[in-house]
N, CA, C and O atoms as a Tripos MOL2 file, in Angstrom:
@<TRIPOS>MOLECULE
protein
  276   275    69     0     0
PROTEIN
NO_CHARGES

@<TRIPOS>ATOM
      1 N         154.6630   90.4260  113.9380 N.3       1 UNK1
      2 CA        153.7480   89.8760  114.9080 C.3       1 UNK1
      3 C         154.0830   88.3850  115.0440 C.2       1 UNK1
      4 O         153.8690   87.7670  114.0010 O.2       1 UNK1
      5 N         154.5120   87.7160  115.9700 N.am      2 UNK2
      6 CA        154.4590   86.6520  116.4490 C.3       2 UNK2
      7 C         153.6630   85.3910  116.1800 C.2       2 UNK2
      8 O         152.6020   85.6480  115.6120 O.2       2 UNK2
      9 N         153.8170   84.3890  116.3660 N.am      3 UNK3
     10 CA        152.7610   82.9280  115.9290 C.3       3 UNK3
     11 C         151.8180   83.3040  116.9190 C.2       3 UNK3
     12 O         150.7320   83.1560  116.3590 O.2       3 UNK3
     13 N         151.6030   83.7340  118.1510 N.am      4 UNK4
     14 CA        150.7800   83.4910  119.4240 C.3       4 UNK4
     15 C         150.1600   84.7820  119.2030 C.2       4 UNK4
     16 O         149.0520   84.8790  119.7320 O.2       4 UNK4
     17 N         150.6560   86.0310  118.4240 N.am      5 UNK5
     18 CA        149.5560   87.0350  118.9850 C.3       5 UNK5
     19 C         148.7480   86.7980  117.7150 C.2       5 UNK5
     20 O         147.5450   86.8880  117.9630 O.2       5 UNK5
     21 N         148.9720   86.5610  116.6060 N.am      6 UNK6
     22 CA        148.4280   86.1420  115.3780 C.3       6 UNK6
     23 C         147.1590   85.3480  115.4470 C.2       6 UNK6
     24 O         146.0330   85.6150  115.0260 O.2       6 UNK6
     25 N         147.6650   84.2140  116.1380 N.am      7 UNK7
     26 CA        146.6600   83.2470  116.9580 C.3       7 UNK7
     27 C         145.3760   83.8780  117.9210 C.2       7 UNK7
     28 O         144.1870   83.5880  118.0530 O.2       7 UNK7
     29 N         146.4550   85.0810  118.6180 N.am      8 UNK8
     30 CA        145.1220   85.4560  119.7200 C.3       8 UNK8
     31 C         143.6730   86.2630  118.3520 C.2       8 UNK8
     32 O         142.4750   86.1740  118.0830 O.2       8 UNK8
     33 N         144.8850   86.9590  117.9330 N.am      9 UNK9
     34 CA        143.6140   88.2810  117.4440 C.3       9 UNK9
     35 C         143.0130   87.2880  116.3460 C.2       9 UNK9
     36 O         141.8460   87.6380  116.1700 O.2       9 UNK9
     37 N         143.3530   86.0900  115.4580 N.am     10 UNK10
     38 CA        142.0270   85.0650  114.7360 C.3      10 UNK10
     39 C         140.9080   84.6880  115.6570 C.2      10 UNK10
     40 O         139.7050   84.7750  115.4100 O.2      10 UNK10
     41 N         141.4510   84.2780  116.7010 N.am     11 UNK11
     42 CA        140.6020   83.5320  117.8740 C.3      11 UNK11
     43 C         139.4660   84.7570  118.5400 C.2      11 UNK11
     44 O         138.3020   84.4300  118.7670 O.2      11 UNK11
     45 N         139.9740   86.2070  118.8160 N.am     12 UNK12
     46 CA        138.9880   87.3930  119.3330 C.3      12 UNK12
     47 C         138.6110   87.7690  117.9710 C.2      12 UNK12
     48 O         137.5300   88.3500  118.0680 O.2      12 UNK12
     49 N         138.9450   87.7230  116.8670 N.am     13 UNK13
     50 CA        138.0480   87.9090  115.4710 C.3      13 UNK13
     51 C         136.9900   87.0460  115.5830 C.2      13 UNK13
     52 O         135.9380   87.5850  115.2400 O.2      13 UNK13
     53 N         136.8620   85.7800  115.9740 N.am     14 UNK14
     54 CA        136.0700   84.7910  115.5300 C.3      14 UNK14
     55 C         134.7230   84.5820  116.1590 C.2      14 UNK14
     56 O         133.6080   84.1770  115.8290 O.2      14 UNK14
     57 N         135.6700   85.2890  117.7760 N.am     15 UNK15
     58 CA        134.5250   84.9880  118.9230 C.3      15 UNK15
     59 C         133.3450   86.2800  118.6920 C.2      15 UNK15
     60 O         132.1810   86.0820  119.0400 O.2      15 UNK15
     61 N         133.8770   87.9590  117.9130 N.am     16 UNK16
     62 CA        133.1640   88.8550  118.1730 C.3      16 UNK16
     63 C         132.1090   88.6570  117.1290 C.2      16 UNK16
     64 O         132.2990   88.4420  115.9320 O.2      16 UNK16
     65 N         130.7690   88.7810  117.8730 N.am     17 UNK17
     66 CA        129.9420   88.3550  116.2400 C.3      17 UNK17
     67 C         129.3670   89.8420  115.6040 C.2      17 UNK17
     68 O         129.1880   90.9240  116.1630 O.2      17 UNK17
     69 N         129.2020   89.4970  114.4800 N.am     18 UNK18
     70 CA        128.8820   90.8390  113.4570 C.3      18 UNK18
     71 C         127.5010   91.1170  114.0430 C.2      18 UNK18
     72 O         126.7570   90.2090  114.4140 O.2      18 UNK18
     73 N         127.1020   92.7840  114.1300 N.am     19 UNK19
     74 CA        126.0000   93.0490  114.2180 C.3      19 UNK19
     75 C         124.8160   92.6110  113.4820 C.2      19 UNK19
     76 O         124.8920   92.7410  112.2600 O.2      19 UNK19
     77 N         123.9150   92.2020  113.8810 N.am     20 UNK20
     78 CA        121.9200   91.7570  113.1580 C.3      20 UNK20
     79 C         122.0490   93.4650  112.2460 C.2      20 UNK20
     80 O         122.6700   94.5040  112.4690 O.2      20 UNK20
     81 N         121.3720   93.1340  111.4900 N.am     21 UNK21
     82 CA        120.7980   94.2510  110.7350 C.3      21 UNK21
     83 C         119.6100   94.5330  111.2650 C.2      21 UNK21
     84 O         118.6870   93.7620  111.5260 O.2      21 UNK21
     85 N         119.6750   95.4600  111.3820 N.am     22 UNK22
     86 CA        118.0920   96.4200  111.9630 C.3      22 UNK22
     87 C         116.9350   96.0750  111.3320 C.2      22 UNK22
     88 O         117.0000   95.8790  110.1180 O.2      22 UNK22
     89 N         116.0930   95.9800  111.7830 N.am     23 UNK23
     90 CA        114.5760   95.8970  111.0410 C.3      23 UNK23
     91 C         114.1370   96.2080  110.8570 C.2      23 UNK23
     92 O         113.3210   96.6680  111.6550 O.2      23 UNK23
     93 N         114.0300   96.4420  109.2610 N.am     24 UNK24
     94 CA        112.9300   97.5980  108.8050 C.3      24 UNK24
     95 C         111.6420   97.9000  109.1270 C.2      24 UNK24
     96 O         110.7400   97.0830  108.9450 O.2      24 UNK24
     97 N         111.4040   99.2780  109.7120 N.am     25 UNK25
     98 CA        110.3730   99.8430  110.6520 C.3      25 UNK25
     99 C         108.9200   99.4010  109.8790 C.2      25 UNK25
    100 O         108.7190   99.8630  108.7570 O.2      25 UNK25
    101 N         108.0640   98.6330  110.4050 N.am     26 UNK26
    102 CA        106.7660   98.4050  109.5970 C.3      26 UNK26
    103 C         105.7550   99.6470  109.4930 C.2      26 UNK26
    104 O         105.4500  100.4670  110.3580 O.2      26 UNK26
    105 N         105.3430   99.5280  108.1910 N.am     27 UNK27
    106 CA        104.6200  101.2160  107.4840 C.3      27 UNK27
    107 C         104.0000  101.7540  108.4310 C.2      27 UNK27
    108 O         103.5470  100.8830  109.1740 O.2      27 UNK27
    109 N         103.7390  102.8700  108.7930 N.am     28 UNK28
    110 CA        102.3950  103.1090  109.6930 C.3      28 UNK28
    111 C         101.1210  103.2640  109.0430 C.2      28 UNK28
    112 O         101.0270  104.2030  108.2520 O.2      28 UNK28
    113 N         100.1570  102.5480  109.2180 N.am     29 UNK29
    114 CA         99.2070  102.4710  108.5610 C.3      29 UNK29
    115 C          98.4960  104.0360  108.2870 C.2      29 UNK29
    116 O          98.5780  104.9420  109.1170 O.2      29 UNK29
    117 N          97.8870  104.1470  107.1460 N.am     30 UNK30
    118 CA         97.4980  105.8670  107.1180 C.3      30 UNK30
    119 C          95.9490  106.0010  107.6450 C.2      30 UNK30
    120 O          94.8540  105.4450  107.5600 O.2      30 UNK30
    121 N          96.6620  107.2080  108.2960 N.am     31 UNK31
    122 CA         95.0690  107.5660  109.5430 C.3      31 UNK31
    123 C          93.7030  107.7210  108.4140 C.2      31 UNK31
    124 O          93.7050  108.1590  107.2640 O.2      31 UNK31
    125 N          93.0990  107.4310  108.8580 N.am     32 UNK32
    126 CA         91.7270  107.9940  108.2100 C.3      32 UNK32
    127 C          91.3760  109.3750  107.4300 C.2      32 UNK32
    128 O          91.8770  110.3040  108.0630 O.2      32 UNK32
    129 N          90.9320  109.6710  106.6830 N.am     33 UNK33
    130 CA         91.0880  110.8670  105.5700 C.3      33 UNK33
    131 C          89.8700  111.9170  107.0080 C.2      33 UNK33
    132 O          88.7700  111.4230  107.2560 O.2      33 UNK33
    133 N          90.2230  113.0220  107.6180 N.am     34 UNK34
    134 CA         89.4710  114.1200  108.3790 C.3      34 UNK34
    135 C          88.2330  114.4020  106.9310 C.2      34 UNK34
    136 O          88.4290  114.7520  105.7670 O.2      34 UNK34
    137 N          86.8990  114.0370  107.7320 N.am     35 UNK35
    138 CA         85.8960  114.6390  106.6650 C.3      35 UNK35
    139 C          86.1610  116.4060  106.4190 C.2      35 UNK35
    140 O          85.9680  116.9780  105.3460 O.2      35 UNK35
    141 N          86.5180  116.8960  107.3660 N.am     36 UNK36
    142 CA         86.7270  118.2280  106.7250 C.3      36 UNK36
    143 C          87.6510  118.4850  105.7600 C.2      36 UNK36
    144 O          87.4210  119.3010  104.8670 O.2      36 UNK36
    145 N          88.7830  117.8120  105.8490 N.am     37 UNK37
    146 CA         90.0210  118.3520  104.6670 C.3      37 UNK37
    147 C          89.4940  117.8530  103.7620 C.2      37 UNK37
    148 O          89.7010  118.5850  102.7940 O.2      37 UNK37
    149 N          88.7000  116.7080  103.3750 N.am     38 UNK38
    150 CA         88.0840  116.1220  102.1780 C.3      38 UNK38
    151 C          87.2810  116.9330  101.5690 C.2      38 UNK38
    152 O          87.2400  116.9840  100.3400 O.2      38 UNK38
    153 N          86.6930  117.5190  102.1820 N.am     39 UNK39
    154 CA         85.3590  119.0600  101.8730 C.3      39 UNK39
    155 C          86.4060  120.3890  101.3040 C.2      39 UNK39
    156 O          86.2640  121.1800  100.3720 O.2      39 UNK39
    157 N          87.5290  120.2090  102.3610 N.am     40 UNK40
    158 CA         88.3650  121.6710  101.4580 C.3      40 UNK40
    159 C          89.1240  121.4430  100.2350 C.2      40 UNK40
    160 O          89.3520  122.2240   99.3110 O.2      40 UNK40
    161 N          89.5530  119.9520  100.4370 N.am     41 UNK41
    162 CA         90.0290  119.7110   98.5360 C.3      41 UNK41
    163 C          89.2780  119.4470   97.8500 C.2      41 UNK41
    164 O          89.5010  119.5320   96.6420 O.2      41 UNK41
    165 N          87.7790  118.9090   98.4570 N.am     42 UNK42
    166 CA         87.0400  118.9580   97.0880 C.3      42 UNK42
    167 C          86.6040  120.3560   96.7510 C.2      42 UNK42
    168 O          86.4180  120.4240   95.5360 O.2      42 UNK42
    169 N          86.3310  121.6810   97.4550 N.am     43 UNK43
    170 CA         86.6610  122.7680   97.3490 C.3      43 UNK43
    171 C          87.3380  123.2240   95.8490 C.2      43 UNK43
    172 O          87.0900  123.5070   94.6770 O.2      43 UNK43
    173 N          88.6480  123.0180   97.1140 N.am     44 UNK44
    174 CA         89.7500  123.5430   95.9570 C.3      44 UNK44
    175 C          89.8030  123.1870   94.5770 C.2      44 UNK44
    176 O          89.8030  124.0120   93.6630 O.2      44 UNK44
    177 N          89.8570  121.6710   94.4060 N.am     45 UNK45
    178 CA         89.4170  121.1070   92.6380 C.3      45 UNK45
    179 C          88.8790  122.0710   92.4090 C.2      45 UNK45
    180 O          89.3630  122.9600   91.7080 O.2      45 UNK45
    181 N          87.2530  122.1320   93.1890 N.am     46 UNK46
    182 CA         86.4590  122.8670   92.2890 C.3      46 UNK46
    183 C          86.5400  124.2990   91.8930 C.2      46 UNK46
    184 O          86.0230  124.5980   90.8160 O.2      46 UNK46
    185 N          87.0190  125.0830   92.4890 N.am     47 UNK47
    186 CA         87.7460  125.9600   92.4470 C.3      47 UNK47
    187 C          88.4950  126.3540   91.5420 C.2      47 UNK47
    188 O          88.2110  127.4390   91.0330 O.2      47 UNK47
    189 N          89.7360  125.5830   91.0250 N.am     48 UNK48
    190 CA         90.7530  125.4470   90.3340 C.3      48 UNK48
    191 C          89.9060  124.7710   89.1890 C.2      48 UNK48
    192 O          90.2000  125.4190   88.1850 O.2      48 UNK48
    193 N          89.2980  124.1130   88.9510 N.am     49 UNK49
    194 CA         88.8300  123.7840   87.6600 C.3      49 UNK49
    195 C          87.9110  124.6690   87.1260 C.2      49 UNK49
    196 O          87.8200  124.5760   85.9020 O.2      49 UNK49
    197 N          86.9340  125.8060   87.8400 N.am     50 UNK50
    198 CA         86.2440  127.1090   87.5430 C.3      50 UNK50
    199 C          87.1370  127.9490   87.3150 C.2      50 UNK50
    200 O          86.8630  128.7390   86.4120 O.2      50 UNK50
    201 N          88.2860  128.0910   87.8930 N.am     51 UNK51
    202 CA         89.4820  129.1520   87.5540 C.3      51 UNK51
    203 C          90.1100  129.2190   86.1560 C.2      51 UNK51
    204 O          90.5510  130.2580   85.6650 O.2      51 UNK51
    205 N          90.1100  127.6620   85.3830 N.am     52 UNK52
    206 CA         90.4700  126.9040   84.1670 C.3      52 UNK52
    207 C          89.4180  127.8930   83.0570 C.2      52 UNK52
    208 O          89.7980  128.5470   82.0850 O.2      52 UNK52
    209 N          88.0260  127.7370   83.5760 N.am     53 UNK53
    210 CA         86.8500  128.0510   82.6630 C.3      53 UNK53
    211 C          87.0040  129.3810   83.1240 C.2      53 UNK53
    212 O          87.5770  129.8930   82.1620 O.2      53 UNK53
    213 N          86.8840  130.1540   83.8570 N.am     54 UNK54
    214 CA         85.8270  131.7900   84.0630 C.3      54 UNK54
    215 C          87.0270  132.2740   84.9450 C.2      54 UNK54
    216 O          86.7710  132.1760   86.1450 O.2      54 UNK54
    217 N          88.2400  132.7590   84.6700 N.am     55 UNK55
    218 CA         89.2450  133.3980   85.7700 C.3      55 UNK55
    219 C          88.6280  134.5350   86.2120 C.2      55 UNK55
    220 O          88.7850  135.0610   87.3130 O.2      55 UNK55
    221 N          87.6970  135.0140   85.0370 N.am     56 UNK56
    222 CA         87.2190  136.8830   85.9920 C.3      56 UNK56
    223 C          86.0860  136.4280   86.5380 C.2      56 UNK56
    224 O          85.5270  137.3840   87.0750 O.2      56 UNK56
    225 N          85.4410  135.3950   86.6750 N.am     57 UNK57
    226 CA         84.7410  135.3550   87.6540 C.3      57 UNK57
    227 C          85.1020  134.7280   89.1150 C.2      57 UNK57
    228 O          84.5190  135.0230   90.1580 O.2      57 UNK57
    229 N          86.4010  133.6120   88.9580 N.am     58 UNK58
    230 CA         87.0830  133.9170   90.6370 C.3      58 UNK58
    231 C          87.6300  134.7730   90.8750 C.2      58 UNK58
    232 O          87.5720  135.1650   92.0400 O.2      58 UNK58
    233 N          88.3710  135.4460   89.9890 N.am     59 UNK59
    234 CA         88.9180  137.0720   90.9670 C.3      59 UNK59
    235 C          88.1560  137.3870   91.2770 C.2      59 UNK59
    236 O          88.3040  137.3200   92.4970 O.2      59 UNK59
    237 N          86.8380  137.9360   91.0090 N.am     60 UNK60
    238 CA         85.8030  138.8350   91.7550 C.3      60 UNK60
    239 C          85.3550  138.2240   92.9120 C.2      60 UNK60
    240 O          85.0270  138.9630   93.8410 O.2      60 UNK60
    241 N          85.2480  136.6220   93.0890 N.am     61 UNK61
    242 CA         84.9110  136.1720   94.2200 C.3      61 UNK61
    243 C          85.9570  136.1290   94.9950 C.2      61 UNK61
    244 O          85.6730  135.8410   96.1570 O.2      61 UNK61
    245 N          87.4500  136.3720   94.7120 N.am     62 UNK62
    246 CA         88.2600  136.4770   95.3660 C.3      62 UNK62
    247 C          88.5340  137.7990   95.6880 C.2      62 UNK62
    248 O          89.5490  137.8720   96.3810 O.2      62 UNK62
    249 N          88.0980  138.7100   95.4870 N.am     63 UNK63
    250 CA         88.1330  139.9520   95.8000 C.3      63 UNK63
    251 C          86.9620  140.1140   96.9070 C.2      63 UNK63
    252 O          87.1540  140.5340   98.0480 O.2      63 UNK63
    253 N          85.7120  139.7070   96.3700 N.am     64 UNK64
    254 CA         84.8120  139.9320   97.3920 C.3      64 UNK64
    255 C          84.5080  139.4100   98.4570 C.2      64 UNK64
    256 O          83.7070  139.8000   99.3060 O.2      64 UNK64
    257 N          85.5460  137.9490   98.4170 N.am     65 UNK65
    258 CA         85.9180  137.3500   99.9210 C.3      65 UNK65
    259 C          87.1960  137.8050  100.7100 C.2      65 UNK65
    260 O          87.3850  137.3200  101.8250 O.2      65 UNK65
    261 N          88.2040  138.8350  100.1180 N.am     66 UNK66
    262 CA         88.9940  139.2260  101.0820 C.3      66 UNK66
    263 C          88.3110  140.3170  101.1140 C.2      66 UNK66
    264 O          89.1660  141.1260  100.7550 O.2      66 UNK66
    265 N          87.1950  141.0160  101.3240 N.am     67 UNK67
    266 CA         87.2440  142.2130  101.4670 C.3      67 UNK67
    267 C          87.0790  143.9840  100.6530 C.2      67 UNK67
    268 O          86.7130  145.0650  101.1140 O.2      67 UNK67
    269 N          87.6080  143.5010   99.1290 N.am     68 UNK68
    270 CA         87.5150  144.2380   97.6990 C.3      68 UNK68
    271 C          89.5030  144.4610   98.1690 C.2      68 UNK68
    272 O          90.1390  145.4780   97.8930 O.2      68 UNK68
    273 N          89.8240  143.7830   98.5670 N.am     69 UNK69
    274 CA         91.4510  144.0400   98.8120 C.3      69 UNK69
    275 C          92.1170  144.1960   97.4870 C.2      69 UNK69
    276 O          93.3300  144.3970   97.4260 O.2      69 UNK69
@<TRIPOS>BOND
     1     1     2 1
     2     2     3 1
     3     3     4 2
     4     3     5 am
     5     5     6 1
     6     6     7 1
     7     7     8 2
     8     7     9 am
     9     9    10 1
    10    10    11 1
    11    11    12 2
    12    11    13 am
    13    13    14 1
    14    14    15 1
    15    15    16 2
    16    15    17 am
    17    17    18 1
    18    18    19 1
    19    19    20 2
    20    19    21 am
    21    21    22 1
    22    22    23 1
    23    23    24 2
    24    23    25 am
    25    25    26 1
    26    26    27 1
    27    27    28 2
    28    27    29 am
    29    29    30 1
    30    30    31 1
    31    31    32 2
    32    31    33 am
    33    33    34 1
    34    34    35 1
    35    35    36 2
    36    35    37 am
    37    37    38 1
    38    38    39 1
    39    39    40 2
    40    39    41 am
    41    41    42 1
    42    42    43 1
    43    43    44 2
    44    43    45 am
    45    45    46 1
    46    46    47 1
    47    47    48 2
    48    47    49 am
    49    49    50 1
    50    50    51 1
    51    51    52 2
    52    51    53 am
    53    53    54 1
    54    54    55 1
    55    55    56 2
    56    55    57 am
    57    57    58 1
    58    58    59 1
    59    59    60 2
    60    59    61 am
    61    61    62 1
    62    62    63 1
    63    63    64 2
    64    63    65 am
    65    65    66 1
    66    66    67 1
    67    67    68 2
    68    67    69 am
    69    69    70 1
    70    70    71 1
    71    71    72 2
    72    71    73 am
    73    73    74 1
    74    74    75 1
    75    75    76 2
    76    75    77 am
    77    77    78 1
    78    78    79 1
    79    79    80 2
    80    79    81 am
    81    81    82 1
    82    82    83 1
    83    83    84 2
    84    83    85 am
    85    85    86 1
    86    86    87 1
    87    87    88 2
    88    87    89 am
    89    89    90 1
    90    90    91 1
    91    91    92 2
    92    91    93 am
    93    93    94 1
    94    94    95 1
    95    95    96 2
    96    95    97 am
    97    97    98 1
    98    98    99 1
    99    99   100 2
   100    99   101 am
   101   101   102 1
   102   102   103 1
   103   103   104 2
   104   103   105 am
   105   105   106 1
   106   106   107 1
   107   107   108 2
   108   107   109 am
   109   109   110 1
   110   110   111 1
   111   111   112 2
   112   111   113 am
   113   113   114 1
   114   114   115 1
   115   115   116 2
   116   115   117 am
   117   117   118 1
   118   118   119 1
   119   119   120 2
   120   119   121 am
   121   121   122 1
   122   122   123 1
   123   123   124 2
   124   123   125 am
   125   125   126 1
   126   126   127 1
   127   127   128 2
   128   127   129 am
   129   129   130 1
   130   130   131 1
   131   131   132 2
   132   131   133 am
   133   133   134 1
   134   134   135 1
   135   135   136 2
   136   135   137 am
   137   137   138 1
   138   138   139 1
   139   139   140 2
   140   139   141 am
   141   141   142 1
   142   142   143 1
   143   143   144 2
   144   143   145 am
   145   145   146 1
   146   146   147 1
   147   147   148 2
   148   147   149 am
   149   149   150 1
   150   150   151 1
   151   151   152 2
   152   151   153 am
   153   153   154 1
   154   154   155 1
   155   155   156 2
   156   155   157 am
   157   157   158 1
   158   158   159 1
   159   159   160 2
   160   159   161 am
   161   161   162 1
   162   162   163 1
   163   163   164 2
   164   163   165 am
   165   165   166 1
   166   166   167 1
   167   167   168 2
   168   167   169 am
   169   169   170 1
   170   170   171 1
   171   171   172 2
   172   171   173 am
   173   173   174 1
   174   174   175 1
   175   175   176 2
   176   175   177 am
   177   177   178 1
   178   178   179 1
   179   179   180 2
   180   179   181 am
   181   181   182 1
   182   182   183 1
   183   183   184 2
   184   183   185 am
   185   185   186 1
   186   186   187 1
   187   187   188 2
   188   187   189 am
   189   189   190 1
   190   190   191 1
   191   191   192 2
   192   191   193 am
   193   193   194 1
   194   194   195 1
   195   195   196 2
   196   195   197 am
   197   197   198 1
   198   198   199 1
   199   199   200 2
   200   199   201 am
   201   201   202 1
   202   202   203 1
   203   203   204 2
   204   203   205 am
   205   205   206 1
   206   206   207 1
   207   207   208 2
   208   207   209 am
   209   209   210 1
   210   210   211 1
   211   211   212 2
   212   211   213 am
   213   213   214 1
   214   214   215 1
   215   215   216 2
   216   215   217 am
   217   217   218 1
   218   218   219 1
   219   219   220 2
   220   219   221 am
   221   221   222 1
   222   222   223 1
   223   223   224 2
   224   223   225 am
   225   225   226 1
   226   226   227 1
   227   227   228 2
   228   227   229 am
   229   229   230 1
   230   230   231 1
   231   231   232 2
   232   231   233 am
   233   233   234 1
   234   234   235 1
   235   235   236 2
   236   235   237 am
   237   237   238 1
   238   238   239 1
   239   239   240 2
   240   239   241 am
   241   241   242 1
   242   242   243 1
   243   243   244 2
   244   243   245 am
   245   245   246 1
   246   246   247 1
   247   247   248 2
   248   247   249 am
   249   249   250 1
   250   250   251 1
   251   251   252 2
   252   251   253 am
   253   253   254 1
   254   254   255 1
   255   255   256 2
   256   255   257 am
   257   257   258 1
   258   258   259 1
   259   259   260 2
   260   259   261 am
   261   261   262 1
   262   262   263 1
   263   263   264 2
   264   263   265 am
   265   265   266 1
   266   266   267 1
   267   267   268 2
   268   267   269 am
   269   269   270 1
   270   270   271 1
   271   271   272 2
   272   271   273 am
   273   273   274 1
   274   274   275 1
   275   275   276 2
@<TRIPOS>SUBSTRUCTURE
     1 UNK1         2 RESIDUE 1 A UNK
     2 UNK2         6 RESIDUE 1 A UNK
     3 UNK3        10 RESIDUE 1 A UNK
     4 UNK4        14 RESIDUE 1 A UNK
     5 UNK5        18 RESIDUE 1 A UNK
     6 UNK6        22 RESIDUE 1 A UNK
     7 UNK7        26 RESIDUE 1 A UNK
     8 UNK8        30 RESIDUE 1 A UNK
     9 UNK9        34 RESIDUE 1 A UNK
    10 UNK10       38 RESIDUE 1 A UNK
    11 UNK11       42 RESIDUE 1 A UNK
    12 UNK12       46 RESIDUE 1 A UNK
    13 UNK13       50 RESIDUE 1 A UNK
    14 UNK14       54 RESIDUE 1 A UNK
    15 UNK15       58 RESIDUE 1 A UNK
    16 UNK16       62 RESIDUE 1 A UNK
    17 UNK17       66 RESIDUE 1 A UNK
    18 UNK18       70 RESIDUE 1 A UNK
    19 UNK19       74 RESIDUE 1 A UNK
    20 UNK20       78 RESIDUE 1 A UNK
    21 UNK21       82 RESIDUE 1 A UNK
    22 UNK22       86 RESIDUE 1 A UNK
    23 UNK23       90 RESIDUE 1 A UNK
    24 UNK24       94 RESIDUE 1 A UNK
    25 UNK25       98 RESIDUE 1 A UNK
    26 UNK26      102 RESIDUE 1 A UNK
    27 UNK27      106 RESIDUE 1 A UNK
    28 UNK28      110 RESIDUE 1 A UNK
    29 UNK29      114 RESIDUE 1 A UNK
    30 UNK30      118 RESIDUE 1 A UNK
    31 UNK31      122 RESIDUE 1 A UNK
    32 UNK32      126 RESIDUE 1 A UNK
    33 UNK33      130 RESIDUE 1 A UNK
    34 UNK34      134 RESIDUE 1 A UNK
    35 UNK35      138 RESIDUE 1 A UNK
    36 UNK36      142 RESIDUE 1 A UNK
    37 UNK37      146 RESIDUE 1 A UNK
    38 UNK38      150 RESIDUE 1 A UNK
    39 UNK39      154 RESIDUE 1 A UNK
    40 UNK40      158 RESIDUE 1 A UNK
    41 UNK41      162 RESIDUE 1 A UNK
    42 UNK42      166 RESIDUE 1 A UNK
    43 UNK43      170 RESIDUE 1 A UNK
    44 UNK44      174 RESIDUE 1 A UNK
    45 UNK45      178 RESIDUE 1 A UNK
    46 UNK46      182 RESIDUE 1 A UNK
    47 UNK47      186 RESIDUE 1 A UNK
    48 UNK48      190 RESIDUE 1 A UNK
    49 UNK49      194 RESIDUE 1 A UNK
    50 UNK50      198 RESIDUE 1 A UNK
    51 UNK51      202 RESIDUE 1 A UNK
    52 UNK52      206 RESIDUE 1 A UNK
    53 UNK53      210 RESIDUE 1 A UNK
    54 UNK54      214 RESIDUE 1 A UNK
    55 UNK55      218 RESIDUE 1 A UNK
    56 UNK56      222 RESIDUE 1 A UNK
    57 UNK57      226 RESIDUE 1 A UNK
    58 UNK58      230 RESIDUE 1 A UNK
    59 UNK59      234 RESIDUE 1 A UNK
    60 UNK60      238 RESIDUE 1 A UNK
    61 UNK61      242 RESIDUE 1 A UNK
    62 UNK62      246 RESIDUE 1 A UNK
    63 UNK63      250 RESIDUE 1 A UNK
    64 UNK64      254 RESIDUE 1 A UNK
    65 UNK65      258 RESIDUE 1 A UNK
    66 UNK66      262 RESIDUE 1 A UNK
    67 UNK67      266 RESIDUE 1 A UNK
    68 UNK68      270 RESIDUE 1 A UNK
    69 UNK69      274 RESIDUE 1 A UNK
């Protein structure tokens, strides 16, 4: 490569500028807790922590809420 093309491609290196780094997307703030899903996990805890103590007494309520399935 030549003195002059050497020259050109430092000179179009110099002029092209490096890309900005992107900006990290700010959090989306978290929506408000739905009063109903709050009612079905407090549910469920309770549920699951009676299941801990008395399992034959949620199967039977789980039997007698699907049906005796």
């Amino acid at each position: 490569m030549s003195a002059p093309e050497e020259e050109a491609l430092e000179i179009e290196a110099a002029t092209i500028p490096e890309p900005e780094p992107e900006p990290e997307p700010e959090p989306e703030p978290e929506p408000e807790p739905d009063p109903i899903l709050l009612k079905i996990e407090a549910k469920r805890e309770e549920i699951a922590e009676l299941a801990l103590d008395k399992p034959q007494l949620v199967a039977e309520q789980l039997r007698a809420w699907m049906g005796g399935r």
